[in-house]
C-alpha positions as CSV (number, residue, x, y, z in Angstrom):
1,X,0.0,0.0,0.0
2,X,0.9,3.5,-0.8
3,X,2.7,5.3,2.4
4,X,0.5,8.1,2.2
5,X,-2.6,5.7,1.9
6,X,-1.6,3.4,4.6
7,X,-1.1,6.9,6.6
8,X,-4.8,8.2,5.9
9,X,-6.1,4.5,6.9
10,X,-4.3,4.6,10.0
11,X,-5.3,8.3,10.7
12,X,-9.0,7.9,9.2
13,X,-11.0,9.3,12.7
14,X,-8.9,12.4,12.4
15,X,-9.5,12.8,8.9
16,X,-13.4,12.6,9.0
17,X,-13.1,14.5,12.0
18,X,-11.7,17.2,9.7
19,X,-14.3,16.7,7.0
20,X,-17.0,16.9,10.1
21,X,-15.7,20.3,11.5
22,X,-15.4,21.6,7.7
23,X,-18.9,20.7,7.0
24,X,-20.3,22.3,10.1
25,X,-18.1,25.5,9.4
26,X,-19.8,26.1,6.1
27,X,-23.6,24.7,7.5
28,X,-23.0,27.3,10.8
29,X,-21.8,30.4,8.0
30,X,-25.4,29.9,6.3
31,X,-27.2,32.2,7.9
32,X,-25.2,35.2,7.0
33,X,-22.9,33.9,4.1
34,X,-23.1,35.7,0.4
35,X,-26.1,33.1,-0.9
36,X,-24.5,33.7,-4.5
37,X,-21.2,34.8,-5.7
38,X,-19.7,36.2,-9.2
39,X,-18.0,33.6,-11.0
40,X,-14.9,34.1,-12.9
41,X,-12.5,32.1,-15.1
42,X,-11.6,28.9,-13.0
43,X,-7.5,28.7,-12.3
44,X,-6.6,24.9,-13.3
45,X,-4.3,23.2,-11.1
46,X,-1.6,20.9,-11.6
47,X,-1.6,17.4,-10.6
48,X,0.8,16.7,-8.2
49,X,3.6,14.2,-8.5
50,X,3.6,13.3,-4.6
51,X,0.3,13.9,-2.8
52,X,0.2,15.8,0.1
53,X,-2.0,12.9,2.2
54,X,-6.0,13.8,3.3
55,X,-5.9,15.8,5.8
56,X,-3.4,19.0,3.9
57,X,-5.5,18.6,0.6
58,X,-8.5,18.7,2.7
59,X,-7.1,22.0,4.4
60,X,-5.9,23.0,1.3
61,X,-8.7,22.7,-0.9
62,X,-10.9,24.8,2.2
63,X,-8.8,27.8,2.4
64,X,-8.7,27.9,-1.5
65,X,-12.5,27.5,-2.1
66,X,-14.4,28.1,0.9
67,X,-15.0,32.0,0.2
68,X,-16.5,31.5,-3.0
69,X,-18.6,28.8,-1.7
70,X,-22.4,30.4,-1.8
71,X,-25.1,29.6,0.7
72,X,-27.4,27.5,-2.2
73,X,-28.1,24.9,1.1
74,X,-29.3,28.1,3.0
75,X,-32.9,29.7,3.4
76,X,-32.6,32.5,1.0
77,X,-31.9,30.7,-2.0
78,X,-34.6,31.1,-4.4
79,X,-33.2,30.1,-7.7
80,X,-34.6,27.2,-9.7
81,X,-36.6,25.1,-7.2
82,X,-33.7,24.0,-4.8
83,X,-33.7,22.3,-1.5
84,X,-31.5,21.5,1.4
85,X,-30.2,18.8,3.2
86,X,-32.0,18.4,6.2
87,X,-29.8,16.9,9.2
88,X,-31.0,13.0,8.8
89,X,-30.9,13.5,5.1
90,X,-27.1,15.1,5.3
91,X,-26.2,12.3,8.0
92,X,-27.4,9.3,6.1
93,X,-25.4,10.9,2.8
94,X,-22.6,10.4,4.8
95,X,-23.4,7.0,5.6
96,X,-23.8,6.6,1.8
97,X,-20.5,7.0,0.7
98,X,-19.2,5.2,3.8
99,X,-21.2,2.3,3.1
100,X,-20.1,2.6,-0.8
101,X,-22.8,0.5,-1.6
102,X,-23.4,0.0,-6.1
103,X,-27.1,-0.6,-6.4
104,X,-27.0,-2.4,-9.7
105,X,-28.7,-5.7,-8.6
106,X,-29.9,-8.0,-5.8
107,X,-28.2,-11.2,-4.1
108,X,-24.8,-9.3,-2.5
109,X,-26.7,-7.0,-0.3
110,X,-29.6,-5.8,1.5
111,X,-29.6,-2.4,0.0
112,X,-31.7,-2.8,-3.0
113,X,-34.5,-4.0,-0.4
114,X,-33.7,-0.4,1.7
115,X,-34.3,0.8,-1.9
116,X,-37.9,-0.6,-2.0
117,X,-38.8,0.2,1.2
118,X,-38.0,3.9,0.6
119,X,-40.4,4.0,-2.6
120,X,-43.3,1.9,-0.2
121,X,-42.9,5.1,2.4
122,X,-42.9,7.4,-0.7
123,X,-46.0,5.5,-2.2
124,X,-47.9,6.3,1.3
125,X,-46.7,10.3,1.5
126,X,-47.9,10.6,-2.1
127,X,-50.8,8.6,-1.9
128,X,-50.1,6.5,-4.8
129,X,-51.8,2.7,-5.4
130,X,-49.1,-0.1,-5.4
131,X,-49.6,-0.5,-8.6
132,X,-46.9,2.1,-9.6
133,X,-43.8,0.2,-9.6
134,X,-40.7,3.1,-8.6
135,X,-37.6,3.7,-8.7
136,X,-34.4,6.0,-8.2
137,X,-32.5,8.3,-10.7
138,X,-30.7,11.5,-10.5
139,X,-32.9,14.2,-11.1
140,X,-36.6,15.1,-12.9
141,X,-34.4,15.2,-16.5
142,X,-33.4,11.7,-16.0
143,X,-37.0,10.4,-14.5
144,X,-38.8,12.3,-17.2
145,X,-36.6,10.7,-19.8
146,X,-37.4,7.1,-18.4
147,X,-40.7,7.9,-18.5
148,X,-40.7,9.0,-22.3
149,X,-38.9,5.9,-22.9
150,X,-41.2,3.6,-21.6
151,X,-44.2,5.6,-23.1
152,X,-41.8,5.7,-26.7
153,X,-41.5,1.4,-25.9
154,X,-45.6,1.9,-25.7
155,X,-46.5,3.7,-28.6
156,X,-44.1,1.8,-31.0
157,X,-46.0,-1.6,-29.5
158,X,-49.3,-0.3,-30.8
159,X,-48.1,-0.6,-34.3
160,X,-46.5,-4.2,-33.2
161,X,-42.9,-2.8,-33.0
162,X,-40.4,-3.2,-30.7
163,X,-38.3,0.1,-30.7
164,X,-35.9,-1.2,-28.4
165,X,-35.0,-4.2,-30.0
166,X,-35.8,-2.4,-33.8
167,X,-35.3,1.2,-33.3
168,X,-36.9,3.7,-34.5
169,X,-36.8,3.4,-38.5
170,X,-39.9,3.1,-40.3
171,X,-42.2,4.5,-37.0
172,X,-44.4,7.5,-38.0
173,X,-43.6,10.3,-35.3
174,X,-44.5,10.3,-31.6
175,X,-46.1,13.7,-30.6
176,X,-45.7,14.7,-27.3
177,X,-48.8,17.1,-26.2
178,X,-48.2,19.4,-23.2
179,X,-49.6,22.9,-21.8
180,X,-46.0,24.6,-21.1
181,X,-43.1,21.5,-21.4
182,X,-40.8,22.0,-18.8
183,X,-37.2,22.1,-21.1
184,X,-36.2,19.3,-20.0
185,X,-39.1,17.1,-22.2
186,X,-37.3,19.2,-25.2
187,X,-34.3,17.2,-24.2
188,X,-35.3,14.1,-23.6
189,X,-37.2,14.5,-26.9
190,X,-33.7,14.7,-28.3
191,X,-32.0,11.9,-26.3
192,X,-34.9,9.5,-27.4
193,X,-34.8,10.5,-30.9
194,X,-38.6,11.5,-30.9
195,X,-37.1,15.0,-32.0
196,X,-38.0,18.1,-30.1
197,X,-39.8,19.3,-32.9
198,X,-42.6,16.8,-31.9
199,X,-43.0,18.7,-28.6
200,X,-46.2,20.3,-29.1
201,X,-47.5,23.6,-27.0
202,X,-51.5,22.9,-27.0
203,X,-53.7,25.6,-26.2
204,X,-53.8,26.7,-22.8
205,X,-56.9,27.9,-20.1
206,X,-57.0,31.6,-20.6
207,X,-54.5,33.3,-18.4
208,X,-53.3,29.8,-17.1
209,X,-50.0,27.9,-18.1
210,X,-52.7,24.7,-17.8
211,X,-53.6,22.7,-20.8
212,X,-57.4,23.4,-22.5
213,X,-58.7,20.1,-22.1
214,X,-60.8,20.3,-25.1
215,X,-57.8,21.7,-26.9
216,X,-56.2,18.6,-25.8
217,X,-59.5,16.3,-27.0
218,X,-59.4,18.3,-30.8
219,X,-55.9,17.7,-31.1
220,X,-56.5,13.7,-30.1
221,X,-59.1,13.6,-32.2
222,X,-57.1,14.6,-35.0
223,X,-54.9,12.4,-34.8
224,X,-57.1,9.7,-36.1
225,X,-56.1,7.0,-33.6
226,X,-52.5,7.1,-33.7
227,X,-50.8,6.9,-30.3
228,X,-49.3,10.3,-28.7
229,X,-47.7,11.0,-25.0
230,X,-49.5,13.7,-23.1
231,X,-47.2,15.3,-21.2
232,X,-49.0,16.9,-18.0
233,X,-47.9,19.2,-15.1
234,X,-48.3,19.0,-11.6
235,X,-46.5,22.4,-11.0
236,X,-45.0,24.4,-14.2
237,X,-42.1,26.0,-13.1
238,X,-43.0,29.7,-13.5
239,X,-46.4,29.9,-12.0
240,X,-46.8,26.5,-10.6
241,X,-49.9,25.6,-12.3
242,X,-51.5,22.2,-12.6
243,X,-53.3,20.7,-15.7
244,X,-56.7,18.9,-14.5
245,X,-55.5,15.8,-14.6
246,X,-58.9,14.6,-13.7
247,X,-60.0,15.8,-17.0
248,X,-57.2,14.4,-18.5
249,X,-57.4,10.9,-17.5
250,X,-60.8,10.7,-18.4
251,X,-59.6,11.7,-21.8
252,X,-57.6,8.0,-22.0
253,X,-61.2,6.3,-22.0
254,X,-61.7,7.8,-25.8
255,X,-58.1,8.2,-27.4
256,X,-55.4,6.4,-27.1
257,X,-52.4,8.3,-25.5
258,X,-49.9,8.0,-22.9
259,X,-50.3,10.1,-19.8
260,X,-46.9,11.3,-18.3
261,X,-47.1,13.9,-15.3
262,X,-43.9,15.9,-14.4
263,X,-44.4,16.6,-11.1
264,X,-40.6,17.6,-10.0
265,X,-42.0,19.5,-7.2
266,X,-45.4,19.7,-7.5
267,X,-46.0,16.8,-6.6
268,X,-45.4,17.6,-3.0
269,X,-48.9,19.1,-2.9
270,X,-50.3,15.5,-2.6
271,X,-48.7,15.9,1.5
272,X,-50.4,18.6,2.7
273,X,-54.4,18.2,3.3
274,X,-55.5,21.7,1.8
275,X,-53.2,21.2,-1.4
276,X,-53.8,17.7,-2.5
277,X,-56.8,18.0,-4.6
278,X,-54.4,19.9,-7.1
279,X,-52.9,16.1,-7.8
280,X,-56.4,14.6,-8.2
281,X,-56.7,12.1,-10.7
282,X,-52.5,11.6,-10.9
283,X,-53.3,8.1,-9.9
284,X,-54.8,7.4,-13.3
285,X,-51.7,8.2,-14.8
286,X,-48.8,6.3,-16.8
287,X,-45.9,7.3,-15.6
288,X,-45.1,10.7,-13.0
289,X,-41.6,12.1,-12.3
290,X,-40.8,13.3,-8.7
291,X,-37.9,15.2,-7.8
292,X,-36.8,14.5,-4.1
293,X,-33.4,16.9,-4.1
294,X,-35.8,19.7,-4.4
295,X,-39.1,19.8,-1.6
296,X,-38.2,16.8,0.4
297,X,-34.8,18.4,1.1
298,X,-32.1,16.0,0.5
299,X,-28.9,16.2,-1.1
300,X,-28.1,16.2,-4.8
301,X,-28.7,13.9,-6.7
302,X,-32.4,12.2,-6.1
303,X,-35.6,11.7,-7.6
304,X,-37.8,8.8,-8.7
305,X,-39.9,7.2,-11.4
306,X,-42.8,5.6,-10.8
307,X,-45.0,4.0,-13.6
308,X,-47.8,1.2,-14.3
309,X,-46.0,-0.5,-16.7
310,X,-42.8,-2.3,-15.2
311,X,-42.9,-4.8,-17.9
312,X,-42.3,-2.0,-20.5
313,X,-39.9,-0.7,-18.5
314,X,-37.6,-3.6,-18.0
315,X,-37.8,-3.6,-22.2
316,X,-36.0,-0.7,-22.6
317,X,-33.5,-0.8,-19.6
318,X,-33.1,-5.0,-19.3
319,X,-29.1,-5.3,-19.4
320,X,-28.0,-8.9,-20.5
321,X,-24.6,-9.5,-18.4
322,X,-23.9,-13.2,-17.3
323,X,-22.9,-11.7,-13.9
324,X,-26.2,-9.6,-13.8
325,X,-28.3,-12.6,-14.0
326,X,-31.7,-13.2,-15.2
327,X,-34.3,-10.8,-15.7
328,X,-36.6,-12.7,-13.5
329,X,-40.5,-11.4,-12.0
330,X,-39.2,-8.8,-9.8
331,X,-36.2,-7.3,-12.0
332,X,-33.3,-5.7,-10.6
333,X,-32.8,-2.0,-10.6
334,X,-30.2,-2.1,-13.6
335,X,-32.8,-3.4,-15.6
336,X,-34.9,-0.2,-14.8
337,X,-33.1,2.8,-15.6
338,X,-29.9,4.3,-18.1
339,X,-27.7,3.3,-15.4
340,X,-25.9,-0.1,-14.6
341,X,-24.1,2.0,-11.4
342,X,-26.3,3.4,-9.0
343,X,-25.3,5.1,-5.9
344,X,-27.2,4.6,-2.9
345,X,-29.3,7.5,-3.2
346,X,-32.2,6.2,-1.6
347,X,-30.7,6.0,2.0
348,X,-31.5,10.0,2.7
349,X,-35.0,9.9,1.5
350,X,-35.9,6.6,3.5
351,X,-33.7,7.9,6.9
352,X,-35.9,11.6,5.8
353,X,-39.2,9.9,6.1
354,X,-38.5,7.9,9.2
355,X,-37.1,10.8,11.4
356,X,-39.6,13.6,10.0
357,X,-42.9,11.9,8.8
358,X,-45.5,12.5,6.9
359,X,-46.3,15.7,9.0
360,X,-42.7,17.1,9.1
361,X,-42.7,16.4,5.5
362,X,-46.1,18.3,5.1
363,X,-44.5,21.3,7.2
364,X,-42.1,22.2,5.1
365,X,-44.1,22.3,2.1
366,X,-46.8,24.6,4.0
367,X,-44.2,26.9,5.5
368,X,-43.0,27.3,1.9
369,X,-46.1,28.3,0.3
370,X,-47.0,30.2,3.0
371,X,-44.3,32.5,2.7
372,X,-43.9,32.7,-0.9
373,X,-47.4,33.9,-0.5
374,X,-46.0,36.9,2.0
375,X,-43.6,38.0,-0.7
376,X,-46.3,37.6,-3.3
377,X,-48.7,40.4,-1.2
378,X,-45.6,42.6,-0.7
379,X,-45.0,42.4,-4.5
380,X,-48.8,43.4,-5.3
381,X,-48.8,46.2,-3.2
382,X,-45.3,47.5,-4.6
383,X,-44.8,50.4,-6.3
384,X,-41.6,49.2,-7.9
385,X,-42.5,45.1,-9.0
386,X,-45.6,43.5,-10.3
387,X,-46.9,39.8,-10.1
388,X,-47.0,37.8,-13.2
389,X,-49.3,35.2,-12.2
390,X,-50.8,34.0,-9.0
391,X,-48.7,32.8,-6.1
392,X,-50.3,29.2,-6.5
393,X,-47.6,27.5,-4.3
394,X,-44.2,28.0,-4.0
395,X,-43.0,30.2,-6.3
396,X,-43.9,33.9,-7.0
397,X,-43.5,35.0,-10.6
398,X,-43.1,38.8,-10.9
399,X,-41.3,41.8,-13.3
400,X,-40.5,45.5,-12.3
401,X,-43.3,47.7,-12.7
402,X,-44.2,49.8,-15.4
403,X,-43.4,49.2,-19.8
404,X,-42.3,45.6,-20.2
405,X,-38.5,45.0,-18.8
406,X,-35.5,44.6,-20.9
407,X,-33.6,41.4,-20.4
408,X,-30.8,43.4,-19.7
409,X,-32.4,45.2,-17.1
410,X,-33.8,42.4,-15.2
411,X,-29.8,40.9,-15.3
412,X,-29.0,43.7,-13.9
413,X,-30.9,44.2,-11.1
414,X,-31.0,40.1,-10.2
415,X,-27.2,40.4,-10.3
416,X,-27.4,43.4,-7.9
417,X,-29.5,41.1,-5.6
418,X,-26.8,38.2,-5.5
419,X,-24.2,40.8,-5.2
420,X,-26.0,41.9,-2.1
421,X,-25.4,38.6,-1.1
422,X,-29.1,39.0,0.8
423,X,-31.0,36.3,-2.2
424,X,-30.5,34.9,-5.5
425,X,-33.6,35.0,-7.6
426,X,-33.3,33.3,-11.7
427,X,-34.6,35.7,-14.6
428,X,-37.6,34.2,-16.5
429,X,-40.1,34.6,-19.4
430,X,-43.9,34.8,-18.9
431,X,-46.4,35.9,-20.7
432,X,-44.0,37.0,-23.4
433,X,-42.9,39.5,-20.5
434,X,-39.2,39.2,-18.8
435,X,-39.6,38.5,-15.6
436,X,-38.0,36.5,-12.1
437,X,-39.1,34.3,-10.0
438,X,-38.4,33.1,-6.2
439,X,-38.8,29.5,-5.7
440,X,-39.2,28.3,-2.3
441,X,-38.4,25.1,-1.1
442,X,-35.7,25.3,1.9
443,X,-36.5,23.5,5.5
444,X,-34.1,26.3,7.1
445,X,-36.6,29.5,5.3
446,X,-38.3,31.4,7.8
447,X,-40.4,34.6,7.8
448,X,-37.4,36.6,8.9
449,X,-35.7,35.2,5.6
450,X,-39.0,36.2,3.7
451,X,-37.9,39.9,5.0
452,X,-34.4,40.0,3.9
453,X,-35.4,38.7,0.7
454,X,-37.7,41.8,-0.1
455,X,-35.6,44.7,1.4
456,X,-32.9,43.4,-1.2
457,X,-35.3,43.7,-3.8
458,X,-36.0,46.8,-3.2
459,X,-32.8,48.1,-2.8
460,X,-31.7,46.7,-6.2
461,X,-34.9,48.2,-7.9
462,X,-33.7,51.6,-6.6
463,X,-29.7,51.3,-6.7
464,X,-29.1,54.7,-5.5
């Protein structure tokens, strides 16, 4: 063995002791750390010919980049929809990497069975049937691409094709109908070779990002019986809107389509009592992403895939390895998503839902949407910002009062907000109007945070 790995072995208490004291450095600076620096051009290092052991590049690597290290885990972050680790979520990622445990198949380990049980507890919080079938992948890109290709392996059987075994030639194109696509179904459309030019925008509810049901039905209709993929949202990402996906799933008893709901973060809704009837009729879907680095607050990356149609599934993902072994009734996770390597990302959510519970889980959520709606009433009664849309959850959708913003303008004043280092807010487009939003979603966000939030705005709206 190397000296200098024999040396970190020996010392390894010492050297996670560092990591521990590093770790709570940064998560005690939260509260009052820049929540979003400046970027410039990264300096690249040269690799060393001798190391320097754990504990000096550990050291070294802090003094270096802990300054430009931004609060994103903190409660002021309101770019994108981004959570935090919550302590049992950060503890059990710890244990994760410790444990070191590849998630590719059964018979070596009892992990993959820690797996299912953390989709059975996610099941009951969501209030899905058993008969979605789930499963773990790295974000709402990668479970909304799984889903597509599942639904892609569905259509293409409808003509008697296998597209996974056959591909693609020959196969007249797969529309993919949806109200407002989040980009990342433009990308998947891409990845699948569907093309994103079959991502089609049908006509929305007046004043809504939600999808016109009878739009929807005239556009079916039209397409004379040939299979599509509805693409549905449980949250759109700029005013948090939900289809009726009642409506829509009584649509599937007429035309034959495949009914995939992105529900990164909406989808949290289905927890709290008052919100839940937003996600009727989800049940009656095909497939439905869910992204769990984002409301249930643990750490990058995590979200799942849960479908009806396992079978399908295994179709596209089945991996034919003599060391994999056979597919078999229950198939292995490797057989179920892009990847043969899994890390063990389910530990956090199941170790999440154990110390919190349905009601800390349903907390968070409510605390969010509660004060998103604070910042949406200081907003309307503004002189200096209007609201774009509703506050329907967690995220308030707003411009600067007054003719329509330059995108320029908006840069400058959200870069003036991180520069503050008070917030960070991401620049958006609705309406055909430039515009921000701030996405709640943080355990640690309280109304005190809410405040800080605002009086940075308005300083950056009047910079004098």
């Amino acid at each position: 063995m190397h000296p200098l790995l024999a040396a970190d072995l020996h010392q390894l208490p010492a050297l996670l002791a560092t990591a521990q004291e590093l770790s709570l450095d940064y998560l005690h600076s939260l509260p009052e750390r820049p929540v979003a620096l400046a970027t410039g051009e990264p300096v690249l290092p040269t690799l060393p010919e001798t190391g320097s052991g754990g504990e000096a590049a550990l050291r070294q690597f802090w003094e270096r980049f802990a300054p430009e290290l931004g609060a994103s885990a903190g409660p002021r972050f309101l770019g994108f929809v981004t959570g935090g680790s919550t302590p049992a979520a950060l503890a059990a990622d710890w244990l994760v990497s410790a444990i070191d445990q590849n998630l590719s198949n059964d018979g070596y380990s009892v992990v993959p069975n820690i797996e299912r049980a953390a989709l059975h507890l996610l099941r009951q919080l969501f209030g899905l049937p058993e008969a979605f079938a789930g499963v773990f992948v790295t974000g709402a890109t990668q479970s909304n691409l799984v889903g597509l290709a599942v639904a892609r392996q569905w259509a293409a059987a409808q003509a008697g094709h296998d597209v996974a075994q056959q591909g693609l030639y020959g196969l007249p194109p797969l529309p993919l109908l949806s109200g407002a696509s989040h980009s990342s179904i433009y990308k998947v459309a891409a990845v699948l070779g569907l093309g994103r030019d079959q991502v089609q925008a049908v006509g929305q509810l007046p004043g809504r990002e939600a999808i016109d049901p009878q739009a929807l039905e005239t556009v079916l209709r039209e397409l004379n019986g040939r299979p599509a993929v509805v693409v549905a949202n449980a949250g759109t990402v700029n005013s948090t809107d939900f289809d009726d996906l009642r409506a829509l799933a009584a649509l599937k008893e007429k035309y034959p389509f495949w009914l995939h709901v992105d529900a990164a973060f909406g989808g949290f809704a289905a927890v709290v009592p008052a919100l839940a009837d937003r996600v009727a009729g989800w049940e009656q879907a095909d497939s439905i992403t869910i992204d769990a680095h984002k409301w249930l607050n643990v750490p990058y990356d995590a979200a799942m895939l849960f479908t009806r149609h396992q079978a399908l599934q295994a179709d596209v993902f089945k991996n034919s390895a003599a060391y994999l072994g056979p597919l078999g009734e229950r198939p292995d996770f490797v057989h179920l998503t892009p990847e043969n390597s899994r890390r063990f990302r389910a530990l956090p959510v199941y170790l999440s839902l154990l110390a919190y519970g349905r009601a800390g889980i349903a907390d968070i959520v409510a605390r969010n949407c509660a004060q998103a709606a604070v910042l949406g009433e200081l907003i309307a009664a503004s002189a200096d910002f209007q609201l774009l849309a509703p506050v329907r959850l967690n995220v308030v959708c707003f411009t600067l009062a007054g003719p329509a913003p330059s995108t320029e303008r908006i840069k400058q004043l959200l870069d003036r907000v991180r520069d503050s280092g008070e917030a960070f807010l991401t620049p958006t487009r609705y309406a055909d109007t430039t515009g921000m939003r701030a996405a709640f979603s943080n355990w640690r966000t309280e109304a005190a945070d809410v405040d800080r939030v605002w009086r940075a705005l308005q300083a950056a709206a009047d910079p004098r």
